[in-house]
N, C-alpha and C positions, 0 to 999 in steps of 0.2 A: 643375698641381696646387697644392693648397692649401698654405703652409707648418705650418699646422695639425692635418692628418690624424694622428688615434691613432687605436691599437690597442691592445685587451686582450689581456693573452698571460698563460700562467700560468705560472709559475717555480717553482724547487724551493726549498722553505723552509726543508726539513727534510730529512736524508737518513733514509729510514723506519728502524727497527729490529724486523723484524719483520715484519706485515704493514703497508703503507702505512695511513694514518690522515687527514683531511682537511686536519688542520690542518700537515699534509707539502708543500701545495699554497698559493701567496701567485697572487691577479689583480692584475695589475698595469697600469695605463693609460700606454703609451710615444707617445713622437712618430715616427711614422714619415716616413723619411731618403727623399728623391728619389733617384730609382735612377741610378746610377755605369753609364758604359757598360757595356754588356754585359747590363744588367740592368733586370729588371720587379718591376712593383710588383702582387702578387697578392691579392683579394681570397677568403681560404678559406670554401669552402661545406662540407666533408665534413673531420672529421681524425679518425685514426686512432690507436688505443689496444690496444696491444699486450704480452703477457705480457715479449717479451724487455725493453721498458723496463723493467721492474722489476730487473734487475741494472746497468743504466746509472745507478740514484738510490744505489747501491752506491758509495764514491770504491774501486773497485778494476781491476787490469787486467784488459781482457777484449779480443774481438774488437772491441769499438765503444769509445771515450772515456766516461768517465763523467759524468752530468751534473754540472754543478757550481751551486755551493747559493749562490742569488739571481739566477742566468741564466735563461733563459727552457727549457724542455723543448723536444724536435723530435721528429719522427716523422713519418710519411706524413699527405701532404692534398691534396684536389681541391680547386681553385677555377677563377675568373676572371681572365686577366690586366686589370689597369685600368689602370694606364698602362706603358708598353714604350719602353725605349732601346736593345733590341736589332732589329737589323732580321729577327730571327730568330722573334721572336712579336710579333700584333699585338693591340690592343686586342679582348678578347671572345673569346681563344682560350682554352679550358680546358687546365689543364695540373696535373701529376698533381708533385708536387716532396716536400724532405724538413723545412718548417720546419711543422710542421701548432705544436698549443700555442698560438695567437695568430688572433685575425681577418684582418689583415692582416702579407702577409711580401713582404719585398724579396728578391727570388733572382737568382742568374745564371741566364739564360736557357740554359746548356748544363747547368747544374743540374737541369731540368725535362725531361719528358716529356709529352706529348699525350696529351688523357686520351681513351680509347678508347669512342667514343660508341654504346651496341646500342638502337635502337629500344624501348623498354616498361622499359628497363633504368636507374637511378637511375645517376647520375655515380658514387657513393659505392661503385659497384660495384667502382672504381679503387683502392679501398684492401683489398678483400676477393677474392672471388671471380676476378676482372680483376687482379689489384694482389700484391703482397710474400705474403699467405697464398695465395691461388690458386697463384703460382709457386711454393709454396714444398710445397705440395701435389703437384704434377704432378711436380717436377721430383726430388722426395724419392718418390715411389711409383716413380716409372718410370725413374730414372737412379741414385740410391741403393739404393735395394734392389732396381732389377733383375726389377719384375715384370713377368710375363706371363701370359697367359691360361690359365686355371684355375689359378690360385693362388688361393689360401682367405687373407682379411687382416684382419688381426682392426688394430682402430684405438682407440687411448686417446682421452680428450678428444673424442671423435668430435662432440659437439653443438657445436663450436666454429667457430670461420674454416675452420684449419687441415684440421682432421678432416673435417668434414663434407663438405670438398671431396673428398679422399681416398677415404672412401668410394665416393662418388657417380663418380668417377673410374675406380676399382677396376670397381665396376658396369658402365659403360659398355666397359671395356677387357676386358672377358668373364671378373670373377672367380668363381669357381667355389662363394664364401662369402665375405660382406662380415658382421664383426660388429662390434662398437661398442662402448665403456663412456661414460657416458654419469654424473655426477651427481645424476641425479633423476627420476622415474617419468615424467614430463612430457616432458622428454628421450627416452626410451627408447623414449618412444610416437612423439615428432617422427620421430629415425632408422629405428623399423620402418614406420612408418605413412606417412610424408611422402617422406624418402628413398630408402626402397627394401632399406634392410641385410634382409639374411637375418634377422639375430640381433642383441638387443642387451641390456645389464645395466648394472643400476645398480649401482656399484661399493661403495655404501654399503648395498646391502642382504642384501652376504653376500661373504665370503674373497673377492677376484678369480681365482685362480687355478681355487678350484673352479667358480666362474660360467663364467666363460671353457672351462674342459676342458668343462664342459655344453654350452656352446653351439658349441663347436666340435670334437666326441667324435673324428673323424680327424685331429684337429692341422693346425696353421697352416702357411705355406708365407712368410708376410711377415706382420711386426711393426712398425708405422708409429706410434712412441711420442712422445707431447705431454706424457705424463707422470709417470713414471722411478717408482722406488720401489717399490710391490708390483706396476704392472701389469708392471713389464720384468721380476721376478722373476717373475711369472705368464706372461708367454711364452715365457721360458726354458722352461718344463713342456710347453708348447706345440706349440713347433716340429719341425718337422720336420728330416730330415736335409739341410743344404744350405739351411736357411733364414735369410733376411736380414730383419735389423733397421734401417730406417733410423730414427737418435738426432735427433729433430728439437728436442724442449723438453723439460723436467721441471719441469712447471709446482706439482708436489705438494711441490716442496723451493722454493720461490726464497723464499718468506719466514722459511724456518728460521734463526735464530740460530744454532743449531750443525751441524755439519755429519750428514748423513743417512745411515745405513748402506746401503751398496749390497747389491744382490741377493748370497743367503747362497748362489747357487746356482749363480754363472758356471759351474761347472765342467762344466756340461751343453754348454758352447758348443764345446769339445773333443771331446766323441764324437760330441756331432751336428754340430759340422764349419759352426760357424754364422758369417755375419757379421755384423758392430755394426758401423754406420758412420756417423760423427757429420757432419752437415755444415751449411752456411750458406748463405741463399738466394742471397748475393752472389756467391758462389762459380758460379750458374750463370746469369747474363747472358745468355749464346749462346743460350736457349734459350727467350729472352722472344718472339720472334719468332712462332714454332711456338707455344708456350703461348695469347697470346694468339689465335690463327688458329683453335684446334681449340678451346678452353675458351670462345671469345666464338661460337663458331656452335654449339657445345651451349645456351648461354644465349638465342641467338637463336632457336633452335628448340624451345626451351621442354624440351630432353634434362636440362639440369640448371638444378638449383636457386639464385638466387640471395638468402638468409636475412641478415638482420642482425636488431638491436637496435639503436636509436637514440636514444639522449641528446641534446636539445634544451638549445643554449646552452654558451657558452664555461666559463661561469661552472662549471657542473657536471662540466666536464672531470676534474677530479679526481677524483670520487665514479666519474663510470664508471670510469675506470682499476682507483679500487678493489672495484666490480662484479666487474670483467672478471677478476681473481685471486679474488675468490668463487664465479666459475660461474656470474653472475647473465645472460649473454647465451645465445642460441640462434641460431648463425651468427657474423656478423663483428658486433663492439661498436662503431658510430663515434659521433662526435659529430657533430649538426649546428650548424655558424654564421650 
């Protein structure tokens, strides 16, 4: 290898206040370091831009470290390994790791995973449907909240990674009513028309609570929430006796400066006997196995959908990010490099 080799990576400039802003994002052109045993030099084709980043540009504690301001940002990415010190990946294996942010990244080779290759199926699939939201979909409908067959499941966010896996999941696993909120008429048409929901409503074009009791007039059975605020106070109305919420994101609060009032209406959770249960995808590992076996031969056999939006160029990484907390994607938001 060259001693020459850069890469652009984008760094945090700014911690946002608010909603992020472009000039929050610094490119920056580094020399990239020959790989230390154990370790490969990856060329990224696909990275990933995800809502939980937005409390990591936050300096506060949470489940993950927060970024810090003039380092480089991280998150899920597909690439190529191009050069390898470990005897464990060899040159031109794809592999799915967590330094996305930058062209090129130096990882430990037990850092990474194989990226799971389906015939007709884009690599990028590793970061969505295949990848951290697909898991986080299967693993949040079917181990979180406990569904089964004829359950009725009403899904926030549904036009997103997350969601629209869910649904499409919920379908396949025999749910009895699959319905959606969705940001935009466009949207609403994607999830009834493309997907397959029973039912879907644009959040913006009237109460949620009463869109949702419309489109779901016998009450829900599971409540798969992307995003907190009036739709969880509007399932609370919703549910049925024994119904489970699995707390996945609250994508409607992460840019608030102040803090946001919770639903005025827990107290429905006590007679109907419900569960809220907040969890994280890392938390179910065991389950990547199984995940990818049955969600990669629904994809192979054309049973489900896999949707993205794709932003071309490193450079723009920033602008998606701040897409992707506008609502500007339909499926998983990646970057291409």
């Amino acid at each position: 290898m060259s001693d020459t080799r850069t890469s652009r990576q984008v760094n945090l400039a700014a911690r946002p206040n608010g909603a992020p802003v472009p000039s929050d994002f610094e490119i920056v052109e580094v020399d990239v370091p020959a790989p230390a045993d154990g370790e490969v030099v990856v060329k990224n084709t696909f990275m990933s831009v995800d809502p939980y980043m937005r409390g990591r540009m936050n300096d506060v504690k949470s489940y993950v470290p927060p970024f810090q301001i003039g380092e480089a940002l991280a998150g899920g990415a597909v690439g190529e390994v191009i050069e390898s010190n470990s005897p464990d990946l060899a040159v031109g294996d794809h592999v799915v790791h967590g330094l996305g942010w930058r062209e090129v990244a130096v990882v430990p080779a037990n850092q990474t995973q194989p990226a799971s290759a389906i015939d007709g199926v884009s690599l990028s699939a590793n970061l969505g449907v295949l990848g951290m939201p697909g898991l986080t979909a299967y693993a949040g409908l079917l181990e979180v909240a406990s569904f089964g067959e004829g359950d009725a499941v009403f899904v926030s966010g549904a036009a997103g990674a997350v969601g629209s896996v869910v649904g499409q999941i919920a379908k396949l696993k025999g749910a009895s009513r699959v319905i959606g909120s969705a940001g935009s008429d466009d949207k609403v048409t994607f999830l009834s028309d493309q997907l397959g929901f029973d039912a879907a409503f644009n959040y913006k074009s009237g109460p949620v609570t009463k869109q949702l009791l419309g489109a779901a007039p016998d009450g829900i059975d599971v409540y798969f929430d992307n995003v907190g605020g009036d739709h969880l106070q509007a399932a609370l109305h919703a549910l049925k006796v024994h119904g489970r919420v699995a707390l996945c994101g609250a994508i409607s609060v992460y840019n608030n400066t102040e803090p946001a009032p919770g639903p005025n209406n827990l107290t429905l959770a006590i007679g109907k006997q419900l569960t809220l249960r907040g969890f994280i995808v890392s938390d179910f590992g065991s389950m990547r196995d199984q995940f990818v076996t049955e969600v990669g031969g629904w994809l192979a056999d054309g049973s489900l959908r896999n949707d993205e939006t794709i932003v071309d160029g490193i450079e723009n990484a920033g602008e998606a990010f701040i897409g992707l907390l506008a609502g500007a994607n339909t499926g998983k938001m990646v970057v291409s490099i």
